[in-house]
C-alpha positions as CSV (number, residue, x, y, z in Angstrom):
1,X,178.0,26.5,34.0
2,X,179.7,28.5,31.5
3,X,183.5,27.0,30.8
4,X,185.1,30.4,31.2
5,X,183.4,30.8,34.5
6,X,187.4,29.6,36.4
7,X,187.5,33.0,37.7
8,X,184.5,32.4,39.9
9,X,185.3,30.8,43.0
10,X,184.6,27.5,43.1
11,X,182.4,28.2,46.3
12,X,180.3,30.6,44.4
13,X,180.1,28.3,41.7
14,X,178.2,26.0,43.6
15,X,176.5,27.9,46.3
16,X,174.4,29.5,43.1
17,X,172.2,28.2,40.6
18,X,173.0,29.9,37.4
19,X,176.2,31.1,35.8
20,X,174.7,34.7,35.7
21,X,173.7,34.5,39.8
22,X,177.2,33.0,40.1
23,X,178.7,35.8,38.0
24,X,176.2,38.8,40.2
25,X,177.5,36.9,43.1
26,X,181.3,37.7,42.1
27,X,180.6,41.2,41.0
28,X,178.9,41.8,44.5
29,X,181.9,40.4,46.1
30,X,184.6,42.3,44.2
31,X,182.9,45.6,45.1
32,X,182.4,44.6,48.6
33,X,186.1,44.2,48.9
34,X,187.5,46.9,46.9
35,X,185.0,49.5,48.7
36,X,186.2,48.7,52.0
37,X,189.6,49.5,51.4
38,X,188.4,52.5,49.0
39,X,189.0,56.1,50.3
40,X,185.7,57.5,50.7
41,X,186.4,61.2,49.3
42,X,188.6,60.5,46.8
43,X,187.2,61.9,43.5
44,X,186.0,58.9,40.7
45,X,186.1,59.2,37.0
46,X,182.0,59.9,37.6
47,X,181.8,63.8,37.5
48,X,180.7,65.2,40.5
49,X,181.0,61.7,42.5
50,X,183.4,61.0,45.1
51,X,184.3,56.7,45.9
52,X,181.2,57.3,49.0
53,X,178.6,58.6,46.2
54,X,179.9,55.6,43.5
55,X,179.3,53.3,47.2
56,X,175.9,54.6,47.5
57,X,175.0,54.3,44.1
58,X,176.2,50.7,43.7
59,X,174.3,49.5,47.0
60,X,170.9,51.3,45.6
61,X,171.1,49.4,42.9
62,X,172.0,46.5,44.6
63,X,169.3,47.1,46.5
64,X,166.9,47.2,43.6
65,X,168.4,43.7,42.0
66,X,167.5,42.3,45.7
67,X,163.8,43.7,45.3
68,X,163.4,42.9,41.6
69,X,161.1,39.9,42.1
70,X,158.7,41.9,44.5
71,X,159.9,39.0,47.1
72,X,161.8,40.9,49.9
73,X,164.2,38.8,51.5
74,X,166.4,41.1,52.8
75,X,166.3,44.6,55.0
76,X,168.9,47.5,54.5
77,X,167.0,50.1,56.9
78,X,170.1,51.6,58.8
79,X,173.0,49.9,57.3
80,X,175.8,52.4,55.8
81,X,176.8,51.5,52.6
82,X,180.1,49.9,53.1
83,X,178.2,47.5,55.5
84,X,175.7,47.3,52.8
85,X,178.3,46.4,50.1
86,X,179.6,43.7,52.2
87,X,176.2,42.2,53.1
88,X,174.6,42.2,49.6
89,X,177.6,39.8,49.0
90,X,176.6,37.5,51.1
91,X,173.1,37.6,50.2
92,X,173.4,37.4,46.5
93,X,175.1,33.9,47.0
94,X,171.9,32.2,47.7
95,X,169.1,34.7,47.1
96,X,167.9,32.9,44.2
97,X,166.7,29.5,43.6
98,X,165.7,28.3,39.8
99,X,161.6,29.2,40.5
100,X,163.0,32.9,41.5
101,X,165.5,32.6,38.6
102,X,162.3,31.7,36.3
103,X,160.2,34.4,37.6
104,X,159.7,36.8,34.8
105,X,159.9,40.8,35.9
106,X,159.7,43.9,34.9
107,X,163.4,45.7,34.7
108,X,164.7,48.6,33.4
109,X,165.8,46.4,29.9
110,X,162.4,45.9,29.6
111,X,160.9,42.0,30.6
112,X,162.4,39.8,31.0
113,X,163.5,36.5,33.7
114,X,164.9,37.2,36.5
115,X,168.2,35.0,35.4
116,X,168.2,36.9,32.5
117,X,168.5,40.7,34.2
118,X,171.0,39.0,36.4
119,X,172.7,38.4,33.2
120,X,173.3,42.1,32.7
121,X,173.2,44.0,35.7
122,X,176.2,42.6,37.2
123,X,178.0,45.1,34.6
124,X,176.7,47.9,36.7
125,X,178.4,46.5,39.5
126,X,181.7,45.5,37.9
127,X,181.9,48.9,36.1
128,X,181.9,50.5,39.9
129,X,184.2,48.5,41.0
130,X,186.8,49.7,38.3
131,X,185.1,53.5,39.6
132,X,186.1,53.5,43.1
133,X,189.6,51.5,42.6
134,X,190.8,53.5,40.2
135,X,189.8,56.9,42.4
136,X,191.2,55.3,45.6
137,X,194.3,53.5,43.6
138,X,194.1,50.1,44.2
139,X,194.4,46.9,42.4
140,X,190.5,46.3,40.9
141,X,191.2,42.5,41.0
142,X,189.0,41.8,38.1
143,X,189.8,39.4,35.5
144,X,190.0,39.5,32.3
145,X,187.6,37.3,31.1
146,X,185.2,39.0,33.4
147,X,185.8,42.0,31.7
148,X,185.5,40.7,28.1
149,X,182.5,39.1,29.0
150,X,181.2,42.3,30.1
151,X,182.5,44.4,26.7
152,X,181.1,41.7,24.7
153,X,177.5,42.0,26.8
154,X,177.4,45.5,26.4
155,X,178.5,45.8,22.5
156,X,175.1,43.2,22.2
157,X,172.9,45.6,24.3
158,X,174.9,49.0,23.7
159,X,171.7,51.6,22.5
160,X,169.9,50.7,25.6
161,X,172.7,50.7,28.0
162,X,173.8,54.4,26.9
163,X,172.6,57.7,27.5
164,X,172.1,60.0,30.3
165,X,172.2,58.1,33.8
166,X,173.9,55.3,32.1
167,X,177.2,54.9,29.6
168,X,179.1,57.7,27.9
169,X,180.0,57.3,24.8
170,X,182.9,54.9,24.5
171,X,186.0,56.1,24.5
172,X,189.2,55.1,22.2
173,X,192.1,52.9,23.2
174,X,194.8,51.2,21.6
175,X,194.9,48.6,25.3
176,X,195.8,45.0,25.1
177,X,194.1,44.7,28.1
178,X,190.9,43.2,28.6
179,X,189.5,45.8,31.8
180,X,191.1,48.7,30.1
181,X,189.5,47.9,26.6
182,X,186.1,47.2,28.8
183,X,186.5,50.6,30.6
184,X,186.9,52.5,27.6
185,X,183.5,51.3,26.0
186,X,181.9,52.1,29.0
187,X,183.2,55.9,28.6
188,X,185.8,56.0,31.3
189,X,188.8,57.4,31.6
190,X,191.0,56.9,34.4
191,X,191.7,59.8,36.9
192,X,194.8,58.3,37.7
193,X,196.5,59.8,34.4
194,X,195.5,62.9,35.3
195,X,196.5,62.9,39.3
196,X,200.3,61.7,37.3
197,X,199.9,64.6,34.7
């Protein structure tokens, strides 16, 4: 495992079978918990999205990540979203084992293992996170390595990962923060400035 993965439970840690199913794993679970204590209506930094559209969202694609290797494991026929959230969490602990991992698929990065589009769609996830805390405000609990590691995975794939139904444009900041810096090169700006304006 990766030595800056200390802000991944150490249950997590060994339940999966790669540092970027370990890190999907904590994504899934950060979301989970920050959407169940999210308020539902409250508007996100996502134009025309409220925290239950940004819920949605997530759990599609979550949804998606689950069906990537064309190996169902999982239903989600009737389950809300916020039950959704919560059980993809406790799926993507051990939904993959190192001949899944290996499998090489067809994603929308191109192809590429299935390890490997773990390796980069856990942003998504983290990134909504941030959405629906910041709407609803409450603490978005994620660490700051996590978030460098996702600025510095983004800066290496940024020209795919922008453009309509994806990132904005980054955005300037002058942060010291890890998340902050993070959120501003995924194009966000917090609502919360201008709710306190």
């Amino acid at each position: 495992m990766n030595s800056q993965s200390s802000y991944i439970p150490i249950q997590t840690l060994e339940a999966t079978v790669s540092y970027n199913a370990a890190r999907y794993a904590y994504a899934t679970s950060l979301f989970a918990a920050a959407s169940a204590v999210s308020t539902a209506d409250a508007q996100t930094c996502c134009e025309d999205w409220c925290v239950a559209d940004a819920v949605e969202h997530a759990t599609l694609v979550m949804n998606m990540v689950d069906n990537i290797d064309g190996e169902t494991t999982n239903t989600s026929t009737g389950i809300d979203p916020l039950t959704l959230a919560q059980k993809h969490a406790e799926w993507s602990i051990s939904r993959w084992d190192q001949q899944s991992l290996a499998k090489t698929i067809q994603t929308p990065f191109g192809e590429m293992t299935v390890d490997d589009f773990l390796g980069i769609i856990w942003v998504d996830t983290l990134t909504h996170t941030w959405d629906i805390t910041d709407a609803s405000g409450l603490d978005h609990g994620i660490p700051q390595v996590m978030a460098e590691e996702a600025h510095n995975l983004m800066a290496l794939r940024e020209e795919a990962m922008r453009g309509p139904g994806r990132f904005n444009p980054a955005v300037e900041t002058n942060s010291d923060n890890a998340v902050d810096r993070f959120i501003a090169f995924t194009g966000r700006t917090s609502v919360r400035g201008s709710l306190n304006a």
